[in-house]
N, C-alpha and C positions, 0 to 999 in steps of 0.2 A: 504494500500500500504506500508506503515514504515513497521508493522508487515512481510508481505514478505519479504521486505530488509533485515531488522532483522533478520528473520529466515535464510537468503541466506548465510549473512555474518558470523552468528556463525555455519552454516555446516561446508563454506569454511573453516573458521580457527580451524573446528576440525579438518578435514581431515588432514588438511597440518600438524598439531600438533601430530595426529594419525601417516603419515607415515613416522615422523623425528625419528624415533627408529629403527633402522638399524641392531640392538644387534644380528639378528638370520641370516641378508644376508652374503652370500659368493657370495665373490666377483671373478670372471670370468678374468681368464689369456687370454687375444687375445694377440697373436705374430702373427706379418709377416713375411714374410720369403721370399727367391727367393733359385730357384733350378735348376740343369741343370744334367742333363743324357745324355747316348746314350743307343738307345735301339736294344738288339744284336736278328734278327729274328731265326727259328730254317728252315730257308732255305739254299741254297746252294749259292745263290750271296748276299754277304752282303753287299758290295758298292752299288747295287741296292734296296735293301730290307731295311737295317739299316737306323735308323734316330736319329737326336738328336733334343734336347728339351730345352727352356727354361720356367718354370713355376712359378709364382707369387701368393702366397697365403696367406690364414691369419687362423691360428688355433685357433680355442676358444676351451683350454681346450683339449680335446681328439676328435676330431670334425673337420676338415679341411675344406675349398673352395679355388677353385684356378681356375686360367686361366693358358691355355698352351697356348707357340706355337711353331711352329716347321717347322722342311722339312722333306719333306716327303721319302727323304733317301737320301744318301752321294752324287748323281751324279745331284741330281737337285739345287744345291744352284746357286744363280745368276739368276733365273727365279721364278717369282709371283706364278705363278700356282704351282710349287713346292713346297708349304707352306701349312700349316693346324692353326687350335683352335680346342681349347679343353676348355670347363669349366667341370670339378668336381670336386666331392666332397670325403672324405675318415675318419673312424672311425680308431681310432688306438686305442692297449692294450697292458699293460705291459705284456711281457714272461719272466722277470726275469732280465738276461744282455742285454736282446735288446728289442725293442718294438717291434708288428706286426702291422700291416694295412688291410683294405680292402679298397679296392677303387671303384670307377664308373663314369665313363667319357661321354659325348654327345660330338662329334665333327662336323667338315665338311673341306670339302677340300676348300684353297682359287682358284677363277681359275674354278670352277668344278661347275655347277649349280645343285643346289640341294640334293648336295650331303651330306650323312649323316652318320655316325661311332660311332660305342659303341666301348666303353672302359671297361673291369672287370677287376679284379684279386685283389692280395693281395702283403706283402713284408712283409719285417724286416727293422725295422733302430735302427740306435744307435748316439746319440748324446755326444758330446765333447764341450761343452762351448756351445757358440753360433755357431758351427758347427755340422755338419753332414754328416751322409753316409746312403745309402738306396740299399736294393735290391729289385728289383720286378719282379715279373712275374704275366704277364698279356695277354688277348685274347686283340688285339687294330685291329676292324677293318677285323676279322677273321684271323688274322696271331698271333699264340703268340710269345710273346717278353721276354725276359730277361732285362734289366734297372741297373746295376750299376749307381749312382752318388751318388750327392755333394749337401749339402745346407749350408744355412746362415741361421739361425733364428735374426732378430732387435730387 
């Protein structure tokens, strides 16, 4: 039985000895951020059609996740069922002066049983300090959209 402990104890303290050498990890940027849009449809009523957004996320690296939420266009604010979620996710690459994205969204309407919306497309953004600007165009829900805004990265 000693011999087992014995044996236990000096694994344990290779291991922990083993992985105090850290000399080859890179270490992983996570920023949070909040962000807010309006997103302009390619319909003809856009008081009815348009909506805005607030989205809350955390980038590690080039790599994003986020929650949205929103209404579901300018004439429903003040009513529940006028509101949506959204979680996704989105890869971004340097082009040079601006960065691009691609994105992909799952959502549902609040209010709406059952109900369920994809999210695609892509964008450019460019950063200034801990600020930001984004365009995107995206299918949200079979309508596409245009997205002008605004972030903060913390």
């Amino acid at each position: 039985m000693k011999r087992v402990i014995l044996l236990m104890v000096i694994s344990f303290t290779s291991m922990a000895f083993a992985q105090d050498d850290d000399t080859n990890c890179e270490v992983m940027e996570i920023t949070p951020y909040v962000a807010t849009g309006i997103s302009i449809p390619n319909t003809v009523d856009f008081s009815a059609d348009a909506y805005m957004s607030v989205e809350f996320g955390v980038m590690f690296d080039n790599f994003t996740v986020a929650g949205v939420f929103g209404v579901n266009n300018l004439e429903s604010f003040g009513n529940i069922n006028g509101y949506w979620y959204e979680g996704k996710v989105a890869y971004s690459f340097p082009l040079g002066f601006v960065d691009g994205y691609g994105v992909f969204g799952v959502g549902s309407y609040i209010g709406t049983k059952g109900s369920i919306f994809i999210e695609y497309g892509g964008g450019i953004m460019k950063s200034f300090g801990n600020f930001g600007t984004f365009l995107q165009v995206s299918s949200w829900d079979g309508t596409v959209y245009m997205t002008p805004g605004l972030s903060y990265s913390f």
